[in-house]
Phi, psi and omega in degrees: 000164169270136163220138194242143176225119170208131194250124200219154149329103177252108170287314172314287204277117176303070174173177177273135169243190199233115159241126172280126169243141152239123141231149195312124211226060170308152185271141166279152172346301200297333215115336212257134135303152183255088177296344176283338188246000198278135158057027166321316167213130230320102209292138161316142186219140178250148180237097183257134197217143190265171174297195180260354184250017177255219186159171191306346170228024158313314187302303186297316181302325219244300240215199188236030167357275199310338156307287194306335178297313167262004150278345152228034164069047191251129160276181175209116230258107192230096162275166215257091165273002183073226181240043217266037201031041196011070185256174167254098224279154154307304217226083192166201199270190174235060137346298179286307173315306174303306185278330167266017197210279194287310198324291200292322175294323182288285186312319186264028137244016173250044162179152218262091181237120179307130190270346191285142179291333178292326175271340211233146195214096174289142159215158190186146174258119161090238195286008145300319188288328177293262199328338188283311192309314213289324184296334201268316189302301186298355191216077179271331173298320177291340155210169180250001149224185230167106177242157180222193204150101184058026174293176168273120195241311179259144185256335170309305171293304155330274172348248220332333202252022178331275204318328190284311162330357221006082184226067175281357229240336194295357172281343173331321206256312171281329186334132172059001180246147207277123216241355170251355163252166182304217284314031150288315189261129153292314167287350158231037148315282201279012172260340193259018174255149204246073187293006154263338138339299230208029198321154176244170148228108150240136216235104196251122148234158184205130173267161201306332176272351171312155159291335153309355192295287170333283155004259168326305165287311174323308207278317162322321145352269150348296182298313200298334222263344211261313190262346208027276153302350192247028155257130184215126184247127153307046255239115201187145164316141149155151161253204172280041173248168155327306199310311193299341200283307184309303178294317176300316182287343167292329203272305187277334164296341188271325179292347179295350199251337178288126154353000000 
């Protein structure tokens, strides 16, 4: 595989940001790629997004990513938001602008990456998870799955327990902006989302000791009455770390291979 550190112009964010790319290199018997055979055709792609106390080269760092990927032919697309909830900031950057709008037109004309919604895959951890959910329900066109892993699911609640969250940062991101319609609130996201349009498959896990656990099962509910077959919850011993994450993105790459 490839792996890329690219640092670019963000006319939305006024300033240079950081994006991590891998793309998928099988290896030949001997050792060598076969560069001639490489990327006849536009790659499948994951938009993988980090938490909040993370950046753009956690996912390659924690966990065995760069294996799971090029064992299933994903390039993977891992960009930098700070702490902003892939948001549009109160007082901060346009996060949300950015990532649904410049990013993906920015990335896929530097690199041979598939435009079809059938090819493209969010996936994310903790306030990554909060983002994936909230870029797929409201932009449902742009991909055909959605993985979460430990999200941040109420952000109301979240508020109350900021401290525990170590998050004193949040009016930064939230002041004054309406935290119960969309796209801010996921339920009614997924409520103002149209799955005969535009179906998804998504996929939520959280482990039982997480603090976010409740969150999350409430919301797999939801998830369960809207999508029904095309939903899959995760229920499991873990807490909020790397270990859960680490197992789960395996997990979720072998469901990316599922019907």
């Amino acid at each position: 595989m490839a792996f890329i550190n690219l640092h670019y112009f963000s006319n939305i964010l006024n300033k240079m940001t950081e994006v991590n790319v891998i793309i998928p290199e099988k290896r030949e018997i001997n050792g060598s790629v076969n560069y001639s055979a490489l990327h006849a055709t536009p790659l499948k792609t994951v938009w993988l997004l980090h938490g909040l106390s993370g950046d753009a080269t956690d996912w390659y760092r924690m966990t065995g990513l760069e294996r799971y990927a090029t064992s299933a032919g994903y390039a993977v697309i891992m960009p930098d938001v700070d702490r902003s909830f892939y948001n549009n900031m109160s007082a901060g950057r346009n996060y949300w602008d950015f990532i649904t709008q410049e990013l993906p037109t920015r990335i896929q004309m530097l690199f041979p990456l598939s435009k079809k919604r059938q090819d493209n895959v969010i996936i994310g951890n903790s306030m990554g998870g909060y983002g994936a959910l909230k870029w797929g329900l409201n932009h449902p066109e742009k991909f055909s799955r959605i993985a979460a892993l430990s999200g941040v699911i109420d952000l109301n609640d979240f508020y109350q327990q900021r401290d525990i969250f170590i998050m004193p940062d949040f009016d930064l991101v939230f002041k004054d902006q309406d935290l119960t319609t969309a796209p801010l609130s996921l339920i009614d996201s997924l409520k103002k989302y149209n799955p005969a349009k535009f179906p998804l498959k998504v996929y939520t896990a959280c482990g039982e000791e997480d603090t976010l656990y409740n969150q999350n099962l409430q919301f797999s509910q939801l998830l369960s009455q809207k999508l029904a077959n095309n939903y899959q919850w995760i229920s499991q011993p873990g807490i909020h770390d790397w270990n859960f994450w680490d197992q789960q993105l395996a997990e979720v790459f072998e469901w990316l291979s599922q019907d």
